[in-house]
C-alpha positions, 0 to 999 in steps of 0.5 A: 734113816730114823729106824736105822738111827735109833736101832743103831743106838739100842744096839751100842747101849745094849754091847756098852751095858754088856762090857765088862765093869770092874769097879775099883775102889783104885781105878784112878790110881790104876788108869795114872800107872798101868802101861808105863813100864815098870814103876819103884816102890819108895823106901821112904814115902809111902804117899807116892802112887805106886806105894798107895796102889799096893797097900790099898790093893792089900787092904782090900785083898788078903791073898795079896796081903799075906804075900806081901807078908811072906815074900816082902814088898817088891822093890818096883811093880808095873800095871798093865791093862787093856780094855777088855783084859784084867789088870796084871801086875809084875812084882819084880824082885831083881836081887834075886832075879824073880818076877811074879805075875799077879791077875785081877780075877774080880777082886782077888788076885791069882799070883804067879811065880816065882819067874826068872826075870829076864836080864834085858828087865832086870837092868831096866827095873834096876834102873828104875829102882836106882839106889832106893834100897831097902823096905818100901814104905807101905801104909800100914793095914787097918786092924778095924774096916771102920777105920779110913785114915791110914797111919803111915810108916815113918824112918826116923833116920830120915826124919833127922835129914829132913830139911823142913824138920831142921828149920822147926827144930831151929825154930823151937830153941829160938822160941824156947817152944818144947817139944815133948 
């Protein structure tokens, strides 16, 4: 019984050794979203998952960045991921009825496209993105790689809407505290 068991464990340590390992600077970020449909992109915080995802995958990515460059940030993506397949990422364009297909292939990304998205997809990316128009707000690139604390980008329109602005705002005329 004592052979069997210890041939047993030599051999789950030699298939579990021999799977395939991607690791990914991104990996929590990627198990939180893959397979949960298609995911909006925010046009005001780029902090949000789905908007880290992309501009950390374009960081470390150049085919990626220059597509995004190109073809502009999708409005909603979605991940999908089984364990021994690669990452798939859909970028999805409903205004102009697009999706691409984008493959993980070890750390560089095989885009294709552009596809017809499907109507049944389309109502439900839409439904998704709801009235979020505009630009999703993407960390903006590091021009060094010795840099690690992202600026984000800001709406300043936004900034004169934002509750928690107004209170300090009121804060400072109550305290004559200047702002510049």
């Amino acid at each position: 019984m004592k052979k069997y068991s210890l041939a047993l464990s030599v051999l789950l340590i030699l298939l579990v050794s021999c799977a395939p390992r991607v690791i990914r600077s991104n990996a929590g970020l990627i198990n939180r979203l893959k397979n949960r449909g298609p995911l909006a992109l925010s046009t005001q915080n780029p902090y949000l998952a789905s908007n880290l995802l992309i501009a950390r995958e374009m960081r470390n990515s150049p085919e990626l960045a220059g597509f995004i460059k190109q073809r502009g940030a999708p409005p909603a993506i979605e991940l999908e991921k089984s364990y021994f397949g690669p990452l798939i990422m859909h970028f999805y364009y409903p205004d102009s009825r697009e999706h691409f297909i984008l493959e993980d292939a070890e750390g560089a990304w095989i885009i294709n496209g552009p596809l017809k998205l499907d109507p049944e997809k389309r109502v439900e990316v839409i439904k998704v993105v709801k009235k979020g128009t505009g630009t999703p707000a993407l960390l903006k690139q590091q021009v060094s790689k010795n840099e690690t604390s992202p600026l984000p980008t800001f709406n300043p329109q936004a900034d004169k809407n934002d509750p928690f602005i107004k209170k300090l705002e009121e804060f400072d005329k109550q305290n004559n505290v200047s702002s510049k």
